[in-house]
DRENDORO-692523 format. One record per atom (N, C-alpha, C): x negated, y, z negated. Coordinates in steps of 0.02 Angstrom, whole numbers, plus 32768, in hexadecimal, padded with zeros to 4 digits. Last residue first. Example, Ala and Ser with C-alpha at 12.3 -4.5 7.8 and 13.67 -1.06 7.14 Angstrom:
% DRENDORO-692523
7D7E7F907E9E 7D547FCB7E9B 7D7B80027E76 7D6C7EE47E7A 7D997F1F7E7A 7D6C7F5B7E7A 
This chain:
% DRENDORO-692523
9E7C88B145DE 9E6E88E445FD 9E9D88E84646 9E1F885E459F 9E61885945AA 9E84888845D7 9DA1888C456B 9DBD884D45AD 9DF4884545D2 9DCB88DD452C 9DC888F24559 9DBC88CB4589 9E01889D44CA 9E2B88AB44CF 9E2A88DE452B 9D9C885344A4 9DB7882C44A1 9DE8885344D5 9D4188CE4465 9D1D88AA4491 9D59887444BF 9DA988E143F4 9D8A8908441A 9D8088FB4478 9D72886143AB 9DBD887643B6 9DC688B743F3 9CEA8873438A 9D09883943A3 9D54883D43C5 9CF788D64337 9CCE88F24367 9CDE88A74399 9D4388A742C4 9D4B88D342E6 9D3288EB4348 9CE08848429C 9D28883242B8 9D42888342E0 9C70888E4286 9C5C885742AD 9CB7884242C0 9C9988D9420D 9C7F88F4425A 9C8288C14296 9D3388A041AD 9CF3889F41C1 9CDD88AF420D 9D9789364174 9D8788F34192 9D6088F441A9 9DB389AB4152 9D898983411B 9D70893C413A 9D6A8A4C41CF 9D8989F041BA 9D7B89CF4185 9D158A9D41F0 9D388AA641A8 9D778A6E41A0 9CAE8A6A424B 9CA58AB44202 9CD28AB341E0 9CEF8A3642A3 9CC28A194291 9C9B8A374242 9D5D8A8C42E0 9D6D8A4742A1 9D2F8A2F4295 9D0C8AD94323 9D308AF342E8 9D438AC142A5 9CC78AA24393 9C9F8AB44358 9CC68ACB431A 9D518A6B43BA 9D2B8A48439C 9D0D8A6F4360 9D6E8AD34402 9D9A8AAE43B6 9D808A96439C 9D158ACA446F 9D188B0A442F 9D518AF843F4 9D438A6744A4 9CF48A4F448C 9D0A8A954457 9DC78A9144E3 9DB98A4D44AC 9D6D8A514494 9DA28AD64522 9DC58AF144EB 9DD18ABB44C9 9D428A9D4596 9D238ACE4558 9D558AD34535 9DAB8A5845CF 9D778A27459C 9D4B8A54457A 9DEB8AB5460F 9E058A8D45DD 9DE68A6445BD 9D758AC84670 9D9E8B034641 9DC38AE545FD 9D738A4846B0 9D478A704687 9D5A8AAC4653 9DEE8A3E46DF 9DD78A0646AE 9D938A474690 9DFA8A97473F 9E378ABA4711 9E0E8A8546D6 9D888A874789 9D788AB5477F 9DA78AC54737 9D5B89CA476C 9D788A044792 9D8D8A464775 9D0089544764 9D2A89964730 9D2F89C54755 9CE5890047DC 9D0D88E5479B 9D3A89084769 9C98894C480D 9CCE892B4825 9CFB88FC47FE 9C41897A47C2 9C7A89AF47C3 9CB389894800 9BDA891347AD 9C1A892A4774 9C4F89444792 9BB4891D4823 9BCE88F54819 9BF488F847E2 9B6289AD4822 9B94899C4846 9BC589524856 9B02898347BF 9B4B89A647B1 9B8C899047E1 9AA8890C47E6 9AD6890F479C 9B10893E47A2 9A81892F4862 9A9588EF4841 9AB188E9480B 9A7889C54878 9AB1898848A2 9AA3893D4881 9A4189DE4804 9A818A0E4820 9AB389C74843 99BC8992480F 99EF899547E0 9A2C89C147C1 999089EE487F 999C8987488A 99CA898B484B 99798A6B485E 99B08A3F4880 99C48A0D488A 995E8A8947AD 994E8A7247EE 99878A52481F 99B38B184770 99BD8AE04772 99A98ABB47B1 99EA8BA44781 99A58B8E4761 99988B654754 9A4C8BCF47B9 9A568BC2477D 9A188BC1474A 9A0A8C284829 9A3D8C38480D 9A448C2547B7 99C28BA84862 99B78BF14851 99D48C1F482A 9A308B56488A 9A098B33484A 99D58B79482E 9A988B8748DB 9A998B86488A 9A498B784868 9A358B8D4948 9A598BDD491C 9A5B8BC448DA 9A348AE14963 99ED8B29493C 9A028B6C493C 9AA68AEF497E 9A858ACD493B 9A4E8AEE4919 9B0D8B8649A8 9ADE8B3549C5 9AB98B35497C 9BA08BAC49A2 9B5C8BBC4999 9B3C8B73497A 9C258BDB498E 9C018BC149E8 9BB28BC849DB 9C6C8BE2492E 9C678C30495D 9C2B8C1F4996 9C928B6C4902 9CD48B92491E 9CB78BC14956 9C098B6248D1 9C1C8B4B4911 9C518B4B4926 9C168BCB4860 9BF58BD6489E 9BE28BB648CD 9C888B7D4822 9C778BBA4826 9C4A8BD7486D 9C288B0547EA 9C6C8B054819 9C7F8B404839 9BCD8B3947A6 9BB88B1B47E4 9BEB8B214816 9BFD8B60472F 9BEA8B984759 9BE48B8F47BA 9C3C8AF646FD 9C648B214713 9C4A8B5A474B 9BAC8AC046E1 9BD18A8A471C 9C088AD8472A 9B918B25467B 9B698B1A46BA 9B968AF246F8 9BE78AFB4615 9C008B3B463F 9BCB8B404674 9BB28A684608 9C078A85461E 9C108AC04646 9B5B8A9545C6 9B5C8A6C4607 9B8D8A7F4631 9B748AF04554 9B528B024595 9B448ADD45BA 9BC58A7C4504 9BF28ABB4533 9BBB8AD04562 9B5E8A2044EF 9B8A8A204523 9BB78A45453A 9B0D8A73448E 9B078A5844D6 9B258A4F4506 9B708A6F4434 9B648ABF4447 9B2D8AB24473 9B7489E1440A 9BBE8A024433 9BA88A5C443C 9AF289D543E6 9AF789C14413 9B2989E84450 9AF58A2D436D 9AC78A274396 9ACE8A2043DF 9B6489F6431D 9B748A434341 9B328A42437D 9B19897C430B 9B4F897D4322 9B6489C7434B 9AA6895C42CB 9AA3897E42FE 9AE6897C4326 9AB58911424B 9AAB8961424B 9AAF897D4281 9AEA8885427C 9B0E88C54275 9AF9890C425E 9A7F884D4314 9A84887042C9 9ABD889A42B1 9ABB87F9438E 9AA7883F4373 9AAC88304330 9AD68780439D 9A8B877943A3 9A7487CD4399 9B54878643E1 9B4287624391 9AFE8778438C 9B6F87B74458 9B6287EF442E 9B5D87BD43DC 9B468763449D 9B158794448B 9B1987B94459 9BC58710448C 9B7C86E6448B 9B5487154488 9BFC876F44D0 9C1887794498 9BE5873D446E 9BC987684551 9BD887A64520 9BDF879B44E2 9BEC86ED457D 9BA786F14567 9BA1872E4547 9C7886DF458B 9C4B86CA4551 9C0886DD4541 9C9A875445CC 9CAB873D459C 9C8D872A455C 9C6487A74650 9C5B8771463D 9C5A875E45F9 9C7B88294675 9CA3880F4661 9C9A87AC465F 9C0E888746B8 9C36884546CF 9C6D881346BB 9BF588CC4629 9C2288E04678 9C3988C746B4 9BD1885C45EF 9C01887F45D1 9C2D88A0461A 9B528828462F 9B7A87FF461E 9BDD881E4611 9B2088A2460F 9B22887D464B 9B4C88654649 9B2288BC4594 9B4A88F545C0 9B3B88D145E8 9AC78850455A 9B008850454C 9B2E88974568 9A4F886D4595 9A71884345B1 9AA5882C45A2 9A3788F04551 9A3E88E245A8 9A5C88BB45BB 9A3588B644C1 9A6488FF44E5 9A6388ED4522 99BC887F44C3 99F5886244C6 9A32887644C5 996088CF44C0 995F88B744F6 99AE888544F9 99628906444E 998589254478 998C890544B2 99298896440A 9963888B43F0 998D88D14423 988488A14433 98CE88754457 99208872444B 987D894F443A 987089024413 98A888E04446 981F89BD44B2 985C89A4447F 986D895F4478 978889FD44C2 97BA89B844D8 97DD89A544A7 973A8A554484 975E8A6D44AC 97898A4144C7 96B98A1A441C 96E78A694409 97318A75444E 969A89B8446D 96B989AD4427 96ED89F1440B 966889D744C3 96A889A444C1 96C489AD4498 95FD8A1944A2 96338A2F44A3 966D8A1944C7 95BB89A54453 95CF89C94432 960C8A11444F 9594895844C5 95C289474491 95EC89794462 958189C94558 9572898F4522 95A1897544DC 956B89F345FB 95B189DD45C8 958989AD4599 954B8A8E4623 95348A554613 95718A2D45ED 95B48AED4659 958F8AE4462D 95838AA8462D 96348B374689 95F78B4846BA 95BD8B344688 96B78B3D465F 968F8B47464A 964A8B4E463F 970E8AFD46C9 97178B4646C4 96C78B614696 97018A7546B0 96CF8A9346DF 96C58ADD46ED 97438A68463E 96F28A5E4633 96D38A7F4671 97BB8A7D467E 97AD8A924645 975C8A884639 97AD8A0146CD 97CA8A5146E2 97988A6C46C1 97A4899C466A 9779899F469E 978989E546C5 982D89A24639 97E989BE45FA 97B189C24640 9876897A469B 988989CB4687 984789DC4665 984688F446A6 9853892B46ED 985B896646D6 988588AC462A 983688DA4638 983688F24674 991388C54642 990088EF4620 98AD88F14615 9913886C46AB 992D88BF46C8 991188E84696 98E887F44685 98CF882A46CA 98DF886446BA 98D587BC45CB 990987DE460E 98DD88064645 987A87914585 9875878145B5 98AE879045F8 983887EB450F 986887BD4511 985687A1455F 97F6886F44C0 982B888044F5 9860883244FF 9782882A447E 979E8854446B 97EB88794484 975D87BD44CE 977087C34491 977987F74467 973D8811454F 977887D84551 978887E044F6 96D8885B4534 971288634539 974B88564531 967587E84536 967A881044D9 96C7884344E6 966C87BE459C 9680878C4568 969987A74532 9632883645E3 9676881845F5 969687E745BF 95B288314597 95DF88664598 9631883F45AE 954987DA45B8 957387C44587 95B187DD4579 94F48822461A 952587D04632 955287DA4601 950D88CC4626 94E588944606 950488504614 95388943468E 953C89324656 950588DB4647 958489CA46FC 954289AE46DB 9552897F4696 960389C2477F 95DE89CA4739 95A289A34718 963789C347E0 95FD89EB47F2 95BD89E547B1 96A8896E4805 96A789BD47FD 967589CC47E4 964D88F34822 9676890E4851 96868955485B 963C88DD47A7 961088D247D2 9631890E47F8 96B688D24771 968988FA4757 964F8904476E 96E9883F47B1 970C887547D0 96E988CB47A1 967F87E74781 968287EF47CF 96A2882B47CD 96AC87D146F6 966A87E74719 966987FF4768 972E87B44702 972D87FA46FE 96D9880E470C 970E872F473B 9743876B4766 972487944747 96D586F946CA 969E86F44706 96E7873F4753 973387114657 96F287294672 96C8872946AB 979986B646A5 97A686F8469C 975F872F468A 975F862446AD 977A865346ED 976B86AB46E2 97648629461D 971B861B4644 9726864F4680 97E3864045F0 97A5866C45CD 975B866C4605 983E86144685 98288606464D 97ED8633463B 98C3866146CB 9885864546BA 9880864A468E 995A860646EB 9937863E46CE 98E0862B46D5 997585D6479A 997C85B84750 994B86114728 999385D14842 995C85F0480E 998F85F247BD 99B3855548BA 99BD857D487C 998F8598485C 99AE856C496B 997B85884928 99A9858648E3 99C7851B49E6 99E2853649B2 99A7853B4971 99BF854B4A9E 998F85274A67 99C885304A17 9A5F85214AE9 9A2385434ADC 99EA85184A8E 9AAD84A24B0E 9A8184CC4B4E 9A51851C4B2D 9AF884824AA1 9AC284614AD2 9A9D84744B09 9B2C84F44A74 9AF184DF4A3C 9ACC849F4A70 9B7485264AD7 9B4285414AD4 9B0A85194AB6 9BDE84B54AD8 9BAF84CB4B09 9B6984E54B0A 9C0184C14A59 9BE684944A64 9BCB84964AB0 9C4185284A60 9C1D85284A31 9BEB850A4A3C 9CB985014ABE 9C8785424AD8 9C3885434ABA 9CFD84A74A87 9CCD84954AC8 9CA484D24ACA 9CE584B649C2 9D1684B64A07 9CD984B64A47 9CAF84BD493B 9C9084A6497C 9CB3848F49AC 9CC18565490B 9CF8851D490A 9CD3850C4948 9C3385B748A9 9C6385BA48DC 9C74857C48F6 9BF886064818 9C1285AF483E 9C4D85D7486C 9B90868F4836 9BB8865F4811 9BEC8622483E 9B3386C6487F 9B3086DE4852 9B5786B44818 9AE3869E491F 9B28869048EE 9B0E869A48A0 9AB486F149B3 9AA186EE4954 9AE886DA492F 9A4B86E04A3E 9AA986F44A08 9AA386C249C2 99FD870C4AAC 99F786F34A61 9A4C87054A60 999E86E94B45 99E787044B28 99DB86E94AEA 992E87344BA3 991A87104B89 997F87244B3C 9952873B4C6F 995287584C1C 994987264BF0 995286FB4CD6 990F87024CC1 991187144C8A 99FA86A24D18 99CB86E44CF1 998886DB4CDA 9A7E866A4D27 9A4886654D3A 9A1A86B94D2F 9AF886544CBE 9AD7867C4CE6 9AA486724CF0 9B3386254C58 9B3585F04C6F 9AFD862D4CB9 9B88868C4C04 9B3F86734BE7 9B2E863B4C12 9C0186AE4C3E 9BD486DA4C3D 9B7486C64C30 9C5286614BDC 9C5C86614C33 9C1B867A4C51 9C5786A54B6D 9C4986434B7C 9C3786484BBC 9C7A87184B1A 9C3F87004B33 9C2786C14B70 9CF286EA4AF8 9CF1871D4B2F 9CA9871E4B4C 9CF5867D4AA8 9D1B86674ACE 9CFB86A04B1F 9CB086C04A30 9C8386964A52 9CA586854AA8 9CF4872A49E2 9CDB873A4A38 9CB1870E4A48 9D1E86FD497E 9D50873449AC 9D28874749D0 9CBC869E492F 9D0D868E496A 9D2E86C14985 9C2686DF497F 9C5286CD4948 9CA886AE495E 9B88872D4980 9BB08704499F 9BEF86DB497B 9B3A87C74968 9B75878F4943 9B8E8768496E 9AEA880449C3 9AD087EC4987 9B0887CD495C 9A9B87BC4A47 9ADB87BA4A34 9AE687BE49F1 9A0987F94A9A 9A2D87D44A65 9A6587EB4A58 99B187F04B0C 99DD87F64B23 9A0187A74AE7 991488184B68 992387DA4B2F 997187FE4B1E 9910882C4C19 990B88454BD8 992888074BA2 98B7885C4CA2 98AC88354C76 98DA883E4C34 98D488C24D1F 98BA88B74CF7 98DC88884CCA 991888EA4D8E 990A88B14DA1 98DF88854D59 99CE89434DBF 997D89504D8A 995288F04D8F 9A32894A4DFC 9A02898B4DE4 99C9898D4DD1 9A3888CB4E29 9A4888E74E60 9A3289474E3E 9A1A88484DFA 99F488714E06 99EA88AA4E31 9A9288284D71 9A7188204D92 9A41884B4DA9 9AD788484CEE 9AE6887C4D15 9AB388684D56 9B1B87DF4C90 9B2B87DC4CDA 9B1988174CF5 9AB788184C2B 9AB787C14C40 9ACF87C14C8C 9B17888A4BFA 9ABE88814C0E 9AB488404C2D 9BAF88774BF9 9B8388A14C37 9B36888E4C33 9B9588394B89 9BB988144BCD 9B9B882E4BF5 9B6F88A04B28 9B50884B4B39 9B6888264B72 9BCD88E54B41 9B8C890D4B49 9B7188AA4B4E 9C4988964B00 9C2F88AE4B46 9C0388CB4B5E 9C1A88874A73 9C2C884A4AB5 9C15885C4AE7 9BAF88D24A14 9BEC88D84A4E 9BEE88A34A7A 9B2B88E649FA 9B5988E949D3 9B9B88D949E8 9A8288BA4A51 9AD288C74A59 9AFB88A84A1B 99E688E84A61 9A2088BC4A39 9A5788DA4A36 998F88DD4ADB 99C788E74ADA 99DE88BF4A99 98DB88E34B13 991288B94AE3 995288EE4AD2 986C88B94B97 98A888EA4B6E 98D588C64B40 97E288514BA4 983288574BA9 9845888C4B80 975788394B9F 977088704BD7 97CF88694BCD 974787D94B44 973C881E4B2C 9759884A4B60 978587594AEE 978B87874B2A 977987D04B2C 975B87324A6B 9753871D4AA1 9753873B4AE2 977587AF4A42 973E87AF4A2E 972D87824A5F 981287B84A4B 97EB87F14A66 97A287DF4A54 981B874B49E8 9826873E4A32 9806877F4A53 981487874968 97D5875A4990 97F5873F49DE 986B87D54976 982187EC4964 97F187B64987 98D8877F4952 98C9878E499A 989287BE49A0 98C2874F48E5 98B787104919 98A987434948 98C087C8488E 987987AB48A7 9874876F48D9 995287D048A8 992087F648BB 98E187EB48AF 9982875D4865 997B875C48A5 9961879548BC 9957878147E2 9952875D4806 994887464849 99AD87ED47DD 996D880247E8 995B87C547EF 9A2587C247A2 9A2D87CA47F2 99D387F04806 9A4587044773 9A3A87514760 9A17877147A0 9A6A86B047AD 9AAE86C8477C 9A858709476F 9A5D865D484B 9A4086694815 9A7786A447E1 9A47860748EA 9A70860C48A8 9A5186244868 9A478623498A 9A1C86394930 9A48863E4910 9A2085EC4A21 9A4F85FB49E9 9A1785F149A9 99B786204AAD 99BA86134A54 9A0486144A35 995D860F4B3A 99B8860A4B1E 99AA86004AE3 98DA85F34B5F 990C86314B5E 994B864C4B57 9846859D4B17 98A485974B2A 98AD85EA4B3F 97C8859A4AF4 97EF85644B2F 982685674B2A 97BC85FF4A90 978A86014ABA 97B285C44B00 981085CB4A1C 982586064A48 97F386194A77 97E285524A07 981885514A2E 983385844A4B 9763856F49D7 975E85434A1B 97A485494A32 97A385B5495D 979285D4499C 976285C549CE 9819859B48F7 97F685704919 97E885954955 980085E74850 982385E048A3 97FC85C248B8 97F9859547D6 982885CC47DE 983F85D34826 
């Protein structure tokens, strides 16, 4: 999964990886290598420009210093900037194929490059063992295994049941895995609104085969409360309020404020959101009293807000 002789002997990383908690355990474990460094993850070109070149004329400290999308509308602005002589330890995270023009190809030879691939069942137990460790929780070797098969193997969505278990200040055994970790077939809600508010096409519409049609209203009375969460978000970073306001606010950890939302909402913008709830509320309507089938319907829908 990661190679950490390489994050122990490098301090330049490109990371290529498609899902974005991913790269939040690469750089988990770079703060693990480095323990005296501050970590900065920057959303913003220029908050990333300024940390790299701000030399040592305020501050002399150390910091790991990630770029969390590196992409074609700001690899060009970045370029100049990453050639700095520095003690920081720099990550920039490609999230998707960027055109190997000179800049591209600069970097990918002058930093280490990590792809991280999904993990595998093995990887993903021996992670979530480590990261239940971590929040404090009690449980048995086998526990993490008996999760997975019940939850699946998406991050974000055992990151929420691991919340969820730790709120509950209890021994964790099978049995109340069993009463309190929602089946995998919700787990496949997450990664189909991932996919969805990114507007990634296929693999949406590759998720949404793998729903059941009883859970159709299920799902689409999910995704309006994504929707009107991402609306809320937009909302109160109009009114100048930092990640951790919202994530207080909404009730939504912050790492998964700025890696999942605030990347939607650059995509669905405040008038797109509004207009993709009055399409999702037609929905639930044609979905109740259409003779045509759910699965074309709810296909047509989905189609139209791509379109968008």
């Amino acid at each position: 999964m990661l190679d950490k002789t390489a994050i122990r002997n490098n301090k330049k990383f490109l990371v290529s990886c498609h899902d974005p908690y991913m790269a939040n355990i690469f750089i988990e474990e770079c703060q693990a290598a480095y323990e005296n460094y501050k970590t900065i993850l920057c959303y913003d070109t220029q908050e990333f420009v300024e940390e790299i070149n701000r030399g040592n004329l305020f501050s002399s400290d150390k910091k790991i210093i990630a770029l969390m999308e590196l992409s074609e509308a700001n690899i060009n602005d970045v370029d100049p900037y990453l050639d700095c002589e520095t003690d920081d330890i720099i990550i920039l995270i490609e999230k998707s194929a960027i055109s190997k023009n000179k800049a591209y190809t600069k970097i990918k030879t002058n930093y280490s490059y990590q792809k991280l691939d999904k993990m595998s069942d093995r990887d993903c137990r021996s992670w979530l063992h480590t990261h239940m460790i971590r929040e404090g929780l009690k449980f048995k070797p086998e526990i993490p295994a008996f999760i997975i098969n019940i939850r699946g193997t998406d991050l974000y969505a055992l990151v929420n049941e691991v919340k969820k278990l730790k709120y509950l200040n209890k021994d964790i055994t099978e049995n109340l895995c069993t009463e309190v970790i929602c089946e995998s077939s919700e787990s496949n809600f997450y990664e189909f609104i991932d996919h969805f508010t990114h507007k990634r096409v296929v693999q949406c519409l590759t998720e949404f085969e793998k729903v059941d049609q009883t859970k159709y209203i299920q799902l689409l009375h999910f995704m309006i409360g994504q929707i009107e969460k991402l609306y809320k978000i937009v909302i109160l970073r109009e009114q100048k309020k930092t990640a951790e306001e919202i994530s207080d606010l909404i009730g939504i950890p912050k790492f998964i404020i700025q890696t999942k939302f605030y990347t939607a909402i650059t995509i669905f913008n405040k008038v797109k959101l509004l207009k993709t709830l009055d399409f999702l509320n037609d929905l639930d309507i044609q979905l109740r009293v259409s003779r045509l089938r759910n699965k074309l319907i709810f296909e047509s829908y989905l189609l139209k807000i791509f379109k968008m």
